[in-house]
DSSP file (Angstrom, degrees, kcal/mol; ACC not computed):
  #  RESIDUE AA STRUCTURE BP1 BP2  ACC     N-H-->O    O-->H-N    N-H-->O    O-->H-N    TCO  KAPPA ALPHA  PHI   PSI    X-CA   Y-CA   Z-CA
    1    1 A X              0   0    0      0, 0.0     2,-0.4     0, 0.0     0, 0.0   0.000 360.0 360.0 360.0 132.3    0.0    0.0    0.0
    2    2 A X        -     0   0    0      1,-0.0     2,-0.5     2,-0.0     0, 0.0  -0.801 360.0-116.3-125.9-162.9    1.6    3.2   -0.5
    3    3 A X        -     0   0    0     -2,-0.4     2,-0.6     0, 0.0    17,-0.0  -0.700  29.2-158.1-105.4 111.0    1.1    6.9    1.4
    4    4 A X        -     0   0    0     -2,-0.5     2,-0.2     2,-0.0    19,-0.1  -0.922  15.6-140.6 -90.7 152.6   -0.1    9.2   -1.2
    5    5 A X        +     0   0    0     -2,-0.6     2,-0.2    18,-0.0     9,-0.0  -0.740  24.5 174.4-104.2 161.8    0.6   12.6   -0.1
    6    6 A X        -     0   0    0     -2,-0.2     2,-0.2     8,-0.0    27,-0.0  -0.828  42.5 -65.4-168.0-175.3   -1.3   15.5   -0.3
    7    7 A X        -     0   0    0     -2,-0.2     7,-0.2     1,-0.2     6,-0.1  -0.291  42.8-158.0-117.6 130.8   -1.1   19.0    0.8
    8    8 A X        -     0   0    0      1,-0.2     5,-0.2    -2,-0.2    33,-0.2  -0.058  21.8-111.1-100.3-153.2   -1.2   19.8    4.6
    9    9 A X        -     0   0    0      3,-0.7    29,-0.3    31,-0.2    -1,-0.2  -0.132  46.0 -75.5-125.3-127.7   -2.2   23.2    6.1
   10   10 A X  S    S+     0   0    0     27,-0.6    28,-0.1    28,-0.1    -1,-0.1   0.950 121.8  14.7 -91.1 -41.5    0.0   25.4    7.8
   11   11 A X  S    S+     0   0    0     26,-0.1     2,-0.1    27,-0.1    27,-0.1   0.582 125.6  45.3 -93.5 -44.9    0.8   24.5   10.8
   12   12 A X        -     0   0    0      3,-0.0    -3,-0.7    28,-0.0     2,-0.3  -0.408  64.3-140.4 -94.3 171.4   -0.6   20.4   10.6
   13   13 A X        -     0   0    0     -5,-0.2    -5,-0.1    -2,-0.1    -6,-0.1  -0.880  35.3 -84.6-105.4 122.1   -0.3   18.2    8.4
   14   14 A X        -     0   0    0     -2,-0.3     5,-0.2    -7,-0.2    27,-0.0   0.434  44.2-143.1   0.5  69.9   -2.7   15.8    7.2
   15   15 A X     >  -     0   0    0      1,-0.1     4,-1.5     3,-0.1    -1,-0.0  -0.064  32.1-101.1 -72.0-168.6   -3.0   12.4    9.6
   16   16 A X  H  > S+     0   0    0      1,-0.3     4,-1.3     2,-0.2    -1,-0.1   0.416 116.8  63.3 -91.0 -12.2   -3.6    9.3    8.1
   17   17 A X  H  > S+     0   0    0      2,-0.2     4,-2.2     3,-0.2    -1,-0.3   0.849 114.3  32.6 -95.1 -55.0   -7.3    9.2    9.0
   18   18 A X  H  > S+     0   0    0      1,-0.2     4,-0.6     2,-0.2    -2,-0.2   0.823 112.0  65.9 -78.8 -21.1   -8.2   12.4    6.7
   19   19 A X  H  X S+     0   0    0     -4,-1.5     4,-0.6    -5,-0.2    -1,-0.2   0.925 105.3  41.8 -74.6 -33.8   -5.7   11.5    4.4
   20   20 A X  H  < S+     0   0    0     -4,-1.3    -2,-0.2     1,-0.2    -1,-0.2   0.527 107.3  57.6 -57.3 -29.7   -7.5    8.5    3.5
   21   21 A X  H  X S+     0   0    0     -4,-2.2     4,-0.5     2,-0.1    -1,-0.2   0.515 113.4  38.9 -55.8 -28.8  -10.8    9.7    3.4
   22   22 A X  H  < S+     0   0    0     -4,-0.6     7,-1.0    -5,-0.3    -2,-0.2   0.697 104.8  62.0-117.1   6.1  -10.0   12.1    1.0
   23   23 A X  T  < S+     0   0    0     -4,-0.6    -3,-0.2     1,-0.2    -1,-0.2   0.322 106.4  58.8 -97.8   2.7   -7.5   10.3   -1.3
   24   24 A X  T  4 S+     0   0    0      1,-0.2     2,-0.4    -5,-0.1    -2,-0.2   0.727  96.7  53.2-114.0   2.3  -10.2    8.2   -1.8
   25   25 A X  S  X S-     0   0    0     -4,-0.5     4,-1.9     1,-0.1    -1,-0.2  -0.964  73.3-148.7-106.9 139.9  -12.7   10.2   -3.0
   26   26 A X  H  > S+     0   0    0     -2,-0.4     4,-1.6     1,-0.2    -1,-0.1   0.783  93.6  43.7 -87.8 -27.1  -11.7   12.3   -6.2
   27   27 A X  H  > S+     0   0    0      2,-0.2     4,-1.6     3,-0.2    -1,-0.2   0.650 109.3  55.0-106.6  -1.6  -13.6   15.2   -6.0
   28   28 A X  H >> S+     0   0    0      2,-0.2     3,-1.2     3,-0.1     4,-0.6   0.994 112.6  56.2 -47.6 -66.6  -13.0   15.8   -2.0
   29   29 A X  H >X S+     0   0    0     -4,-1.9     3,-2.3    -7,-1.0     4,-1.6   0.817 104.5  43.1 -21.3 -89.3   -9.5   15.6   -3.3
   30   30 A X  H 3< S+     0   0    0     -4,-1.6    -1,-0.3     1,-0.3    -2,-0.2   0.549 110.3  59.7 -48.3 -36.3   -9.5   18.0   -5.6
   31   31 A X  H << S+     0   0    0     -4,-1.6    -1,-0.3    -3,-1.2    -2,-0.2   0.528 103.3  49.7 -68.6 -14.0  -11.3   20.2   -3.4
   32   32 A X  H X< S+     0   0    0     -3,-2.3     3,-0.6    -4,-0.6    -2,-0.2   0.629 100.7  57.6-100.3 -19.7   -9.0   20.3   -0.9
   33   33 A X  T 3< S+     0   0    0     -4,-1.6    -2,-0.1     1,-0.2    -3,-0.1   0.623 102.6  64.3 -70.1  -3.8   -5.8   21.1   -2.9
   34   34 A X  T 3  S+     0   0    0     -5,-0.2    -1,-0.2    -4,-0.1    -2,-0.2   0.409  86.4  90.1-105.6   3.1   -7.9   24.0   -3.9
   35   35 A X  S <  S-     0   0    0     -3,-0.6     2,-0.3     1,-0.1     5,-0.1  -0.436  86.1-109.9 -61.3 169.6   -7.9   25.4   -0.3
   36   36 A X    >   -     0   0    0     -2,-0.1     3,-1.3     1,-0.1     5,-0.3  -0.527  30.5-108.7 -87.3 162.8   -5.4   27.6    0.8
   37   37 A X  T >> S+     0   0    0     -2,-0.3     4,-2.7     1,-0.2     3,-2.0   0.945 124.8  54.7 -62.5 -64.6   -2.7   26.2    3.5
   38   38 A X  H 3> S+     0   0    0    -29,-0.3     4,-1.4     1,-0.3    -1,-0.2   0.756 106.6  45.0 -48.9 -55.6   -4.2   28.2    5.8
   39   39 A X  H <4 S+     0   0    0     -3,-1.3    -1,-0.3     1,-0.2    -2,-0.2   0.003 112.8  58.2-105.1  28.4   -8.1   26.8    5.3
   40   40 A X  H <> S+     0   0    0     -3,-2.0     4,-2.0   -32,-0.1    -2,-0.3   0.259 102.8  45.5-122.1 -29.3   -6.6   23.2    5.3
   41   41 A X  H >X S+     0   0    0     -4,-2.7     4,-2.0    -5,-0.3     3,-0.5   0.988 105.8  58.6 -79.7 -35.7   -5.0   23.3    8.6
   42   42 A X  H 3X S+     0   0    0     -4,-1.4     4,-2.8     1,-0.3    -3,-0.1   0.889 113.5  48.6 -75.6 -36.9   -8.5   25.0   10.4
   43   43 A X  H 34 S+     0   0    0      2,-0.2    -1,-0.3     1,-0.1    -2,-0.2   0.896 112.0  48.9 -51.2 -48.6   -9.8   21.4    8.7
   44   44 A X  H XX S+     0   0    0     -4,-2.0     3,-2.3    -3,-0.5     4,-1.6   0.922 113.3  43.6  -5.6 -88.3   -6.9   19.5   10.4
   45   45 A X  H 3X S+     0   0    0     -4,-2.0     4,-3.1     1,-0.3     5,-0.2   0.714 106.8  60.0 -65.4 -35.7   -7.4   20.9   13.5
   46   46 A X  H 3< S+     0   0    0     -4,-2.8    -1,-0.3     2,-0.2    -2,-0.2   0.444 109.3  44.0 -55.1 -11.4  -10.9   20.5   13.4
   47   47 A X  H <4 S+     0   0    0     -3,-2.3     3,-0.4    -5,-0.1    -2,-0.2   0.661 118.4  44.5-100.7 -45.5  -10.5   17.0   13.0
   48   48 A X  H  < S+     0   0    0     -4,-1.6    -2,-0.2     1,-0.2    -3,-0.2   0.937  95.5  68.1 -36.9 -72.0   -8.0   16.7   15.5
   49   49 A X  S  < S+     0   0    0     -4,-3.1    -1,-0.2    -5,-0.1    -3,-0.1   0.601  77.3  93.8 -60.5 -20.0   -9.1   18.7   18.3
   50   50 A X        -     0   0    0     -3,-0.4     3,-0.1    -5,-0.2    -3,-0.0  -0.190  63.8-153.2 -79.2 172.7  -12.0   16.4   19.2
   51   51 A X        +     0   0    0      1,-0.1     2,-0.5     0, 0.0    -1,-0.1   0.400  67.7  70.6-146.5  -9.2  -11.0   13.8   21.9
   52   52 A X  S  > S-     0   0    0      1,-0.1     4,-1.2     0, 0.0     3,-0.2  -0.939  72.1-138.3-109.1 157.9  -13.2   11.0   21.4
   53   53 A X  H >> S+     0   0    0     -2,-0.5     4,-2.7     1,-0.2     3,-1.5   0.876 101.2  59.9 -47.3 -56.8  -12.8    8.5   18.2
   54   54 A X  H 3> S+     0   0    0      1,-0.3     4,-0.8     2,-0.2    -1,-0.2   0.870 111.8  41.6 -54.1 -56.2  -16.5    8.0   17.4
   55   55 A X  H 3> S+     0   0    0     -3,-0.2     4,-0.6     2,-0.2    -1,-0.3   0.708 113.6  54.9 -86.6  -6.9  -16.7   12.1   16.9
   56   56 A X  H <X S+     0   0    0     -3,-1.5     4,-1.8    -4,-1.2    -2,-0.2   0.783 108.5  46.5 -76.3 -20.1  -13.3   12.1   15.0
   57   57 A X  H  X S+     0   0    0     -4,-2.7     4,-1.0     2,-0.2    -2,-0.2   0.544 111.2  53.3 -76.8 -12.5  -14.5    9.6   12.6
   58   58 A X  H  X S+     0   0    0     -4,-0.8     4,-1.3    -5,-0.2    -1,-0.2   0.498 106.1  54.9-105.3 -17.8  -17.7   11.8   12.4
   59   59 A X  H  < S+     0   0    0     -4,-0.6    -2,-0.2     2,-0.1    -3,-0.1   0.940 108.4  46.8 -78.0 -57.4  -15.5   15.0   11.5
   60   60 A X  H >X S+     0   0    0     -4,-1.8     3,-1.6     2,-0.2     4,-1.3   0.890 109.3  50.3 -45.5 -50.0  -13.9   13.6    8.8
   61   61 A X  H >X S+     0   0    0     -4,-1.0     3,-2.1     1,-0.3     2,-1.2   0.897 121.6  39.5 -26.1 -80.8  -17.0   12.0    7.0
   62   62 A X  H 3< S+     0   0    0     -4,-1.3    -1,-0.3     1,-0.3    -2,-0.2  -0.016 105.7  58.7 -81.6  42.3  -18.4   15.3    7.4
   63   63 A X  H <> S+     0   0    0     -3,-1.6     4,-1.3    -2,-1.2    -1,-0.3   0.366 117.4  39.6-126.2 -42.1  -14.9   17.2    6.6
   64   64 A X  H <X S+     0   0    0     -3,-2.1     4,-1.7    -4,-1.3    -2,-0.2   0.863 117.4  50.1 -83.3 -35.9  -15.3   14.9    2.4
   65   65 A X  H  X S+     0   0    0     -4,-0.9     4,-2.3    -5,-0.2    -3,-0.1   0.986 120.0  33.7 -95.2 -43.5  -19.3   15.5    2.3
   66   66 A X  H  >>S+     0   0    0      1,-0.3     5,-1.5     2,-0.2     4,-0.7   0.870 117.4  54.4 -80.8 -38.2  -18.9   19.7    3.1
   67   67 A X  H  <5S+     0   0    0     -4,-1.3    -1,-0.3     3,-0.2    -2,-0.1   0.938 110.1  45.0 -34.9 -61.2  -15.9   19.7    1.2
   68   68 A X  H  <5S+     0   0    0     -4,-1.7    -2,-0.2     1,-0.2    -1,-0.2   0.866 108.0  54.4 -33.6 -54.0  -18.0   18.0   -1.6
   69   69 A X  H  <5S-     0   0    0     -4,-2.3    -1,-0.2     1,-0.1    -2,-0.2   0.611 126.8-102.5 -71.4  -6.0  -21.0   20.6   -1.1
   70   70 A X  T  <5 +     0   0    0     -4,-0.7    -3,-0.2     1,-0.1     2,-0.2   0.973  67.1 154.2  87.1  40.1  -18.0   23.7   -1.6
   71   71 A X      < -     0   0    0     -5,-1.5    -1,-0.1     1,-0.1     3,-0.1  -0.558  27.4-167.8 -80.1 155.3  -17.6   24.6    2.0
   72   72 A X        +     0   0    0     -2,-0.2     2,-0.2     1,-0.2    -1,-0.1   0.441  63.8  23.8-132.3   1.3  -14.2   26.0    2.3
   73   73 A X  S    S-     0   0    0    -31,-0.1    -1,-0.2   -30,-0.1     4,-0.2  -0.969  92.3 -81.0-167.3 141.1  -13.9   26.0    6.1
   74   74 A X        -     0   0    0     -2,-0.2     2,-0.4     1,-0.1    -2,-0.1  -0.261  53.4-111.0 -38.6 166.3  -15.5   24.2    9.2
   75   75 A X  S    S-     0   0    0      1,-0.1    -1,-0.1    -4,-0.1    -4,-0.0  -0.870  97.3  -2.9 -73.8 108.4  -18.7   25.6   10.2
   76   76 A X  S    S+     0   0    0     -2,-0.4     2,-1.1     1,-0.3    -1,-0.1   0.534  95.2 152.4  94.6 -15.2  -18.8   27.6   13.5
   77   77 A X        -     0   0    0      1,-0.2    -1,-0.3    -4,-0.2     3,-0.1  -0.370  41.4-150.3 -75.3 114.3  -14.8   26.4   13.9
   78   78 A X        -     0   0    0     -2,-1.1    -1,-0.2     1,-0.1     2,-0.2   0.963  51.4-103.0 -54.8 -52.9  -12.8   29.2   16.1
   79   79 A X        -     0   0    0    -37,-0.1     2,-0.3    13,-0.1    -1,-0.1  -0.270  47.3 -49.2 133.0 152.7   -9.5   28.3   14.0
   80   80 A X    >   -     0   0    0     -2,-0.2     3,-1.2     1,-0.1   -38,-0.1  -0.236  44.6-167.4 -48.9 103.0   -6.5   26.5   14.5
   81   81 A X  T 3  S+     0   0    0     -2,-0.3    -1,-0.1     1,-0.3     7,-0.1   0.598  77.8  74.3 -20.2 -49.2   -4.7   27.4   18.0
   82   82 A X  T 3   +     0   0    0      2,-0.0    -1,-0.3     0, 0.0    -2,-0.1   0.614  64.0 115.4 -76.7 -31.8   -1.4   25.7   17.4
   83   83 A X    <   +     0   0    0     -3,-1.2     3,-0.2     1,-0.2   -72,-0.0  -0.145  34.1 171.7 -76.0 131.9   -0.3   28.5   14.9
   84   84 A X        +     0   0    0      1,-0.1    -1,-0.2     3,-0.0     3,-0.1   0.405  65.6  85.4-103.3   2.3    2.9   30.3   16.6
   85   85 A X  S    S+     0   0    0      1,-0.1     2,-0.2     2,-0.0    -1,-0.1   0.486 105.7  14.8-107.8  12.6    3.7   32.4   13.5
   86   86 A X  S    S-     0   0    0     -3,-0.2     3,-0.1     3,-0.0    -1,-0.1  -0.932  88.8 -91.8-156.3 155.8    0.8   35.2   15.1
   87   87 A X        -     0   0    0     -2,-0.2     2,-0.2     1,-0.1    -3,-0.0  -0.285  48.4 -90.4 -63.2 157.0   -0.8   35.8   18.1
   88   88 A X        -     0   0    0      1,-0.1    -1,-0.1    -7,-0.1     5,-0.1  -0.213  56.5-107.5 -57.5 110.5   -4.6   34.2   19.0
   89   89 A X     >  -     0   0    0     -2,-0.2     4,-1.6     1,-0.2     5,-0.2  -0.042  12.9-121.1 -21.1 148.8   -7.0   36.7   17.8
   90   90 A X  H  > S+     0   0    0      2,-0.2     4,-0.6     3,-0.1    -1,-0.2   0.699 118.1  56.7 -92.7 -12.3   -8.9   38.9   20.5
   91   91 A X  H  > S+     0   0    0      2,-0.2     4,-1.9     3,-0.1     5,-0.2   0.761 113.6  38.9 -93.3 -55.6  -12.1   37.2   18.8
   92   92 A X  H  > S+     0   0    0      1,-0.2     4,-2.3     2,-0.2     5,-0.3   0.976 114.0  47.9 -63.0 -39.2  -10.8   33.9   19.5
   93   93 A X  H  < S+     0   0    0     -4,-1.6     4,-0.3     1,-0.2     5,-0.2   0.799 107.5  58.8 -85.2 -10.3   -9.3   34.3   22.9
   94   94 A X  H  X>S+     0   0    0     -4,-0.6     4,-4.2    -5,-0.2     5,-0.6   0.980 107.7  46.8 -61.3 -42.9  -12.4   35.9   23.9
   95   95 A X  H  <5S+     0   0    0     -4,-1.9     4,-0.2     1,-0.3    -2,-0.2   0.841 119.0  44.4 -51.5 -38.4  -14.1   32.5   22.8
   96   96 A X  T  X5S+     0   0    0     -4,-2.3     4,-1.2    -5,-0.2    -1,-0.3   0.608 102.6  55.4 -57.0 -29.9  -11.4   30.8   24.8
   97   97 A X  H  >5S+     0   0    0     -4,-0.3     4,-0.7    -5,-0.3    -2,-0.2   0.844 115.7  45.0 -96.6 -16.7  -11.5   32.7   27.7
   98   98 A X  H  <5S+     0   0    0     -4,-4.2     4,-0.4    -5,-0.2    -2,-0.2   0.703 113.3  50.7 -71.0 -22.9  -15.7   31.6   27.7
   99   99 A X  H >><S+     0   0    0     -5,-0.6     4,-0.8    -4,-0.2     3,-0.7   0.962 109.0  45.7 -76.0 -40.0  -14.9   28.3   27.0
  100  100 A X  H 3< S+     0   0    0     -4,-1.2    -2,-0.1     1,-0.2    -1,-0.1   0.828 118.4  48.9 -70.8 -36.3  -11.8   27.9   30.3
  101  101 A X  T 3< S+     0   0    0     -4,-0.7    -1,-0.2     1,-0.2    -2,-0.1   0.442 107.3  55.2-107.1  -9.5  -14.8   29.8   32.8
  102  102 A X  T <4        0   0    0     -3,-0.7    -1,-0.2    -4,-0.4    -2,-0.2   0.664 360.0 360.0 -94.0 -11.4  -17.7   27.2   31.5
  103  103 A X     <        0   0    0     -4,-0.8    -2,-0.1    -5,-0.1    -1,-0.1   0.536 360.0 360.0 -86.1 360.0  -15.6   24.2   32.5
C-alpha cells in the first residue's frame, strides 16, 4: 500500500485518517488542494481537536461530504490554536477565555 501525499495546512499536516478519506474520493481531493494552507489546517485541526474517536471519525465523514458541497472552512470552527507564527485573535481568545470559565 503506498502513502499518497497531499497538501497539509500550515501548521498540521494531514494524519492518516483524513488523508485517507479524501484520497479516496476524487472530488474531496480535488477540493481540498484548492484550499489555501491556511483553510486546510482549520480542517486539520478540526478533525484533530476532538477527543473521542467516534466524533473524529464523524468529523472527517463530514470534513469529504462539506468539502463536496464547496464549503471551504469548518462551520462555527474558532481556527486552528497551534499557529505560533501570530498571536490568538482577540475574537478567539475571547471564545477561549468563555470556553476555560464554562468548565
Amino acid at each position: 500500500m503506498t502513502k499518497k501525499d497531499i497538501s497539509g495546512g500550515v501548521v498540521h499536516k494531514a494524519p492518516a485518517d483524513l488523508r485517507g478519506a479524501l484520497t479516496s474520493d476524487q472530488k474531496a481531493l480535488v477540493a481540498w488542494e484548492d484550499l489555501t494552507p491556511l483553510a486546510r489546517n482549520e480542517w486539520i485541526c478540526w478533525v484533530t481537536f476532538v477527543k473521542k474517536p467516534e466524533t473524529r471519525r464523524e468529523h472527517v465523514q463530514r470534513t469529504v461530504k462539506e468539502l463536496k458541497e464547496g464549503m471551504r472552512r469548518p462551520c462555527c470552527w474558532i481556527g486552528c490554536i497551534h499557529r505560533t507564527d501570530k498571536p490568538i485573535s482577540p475574537s478567539v481568545q475571547h471564545v477561549l477565555n468563555k470556553r476555560s470559565k464554562s468548565k
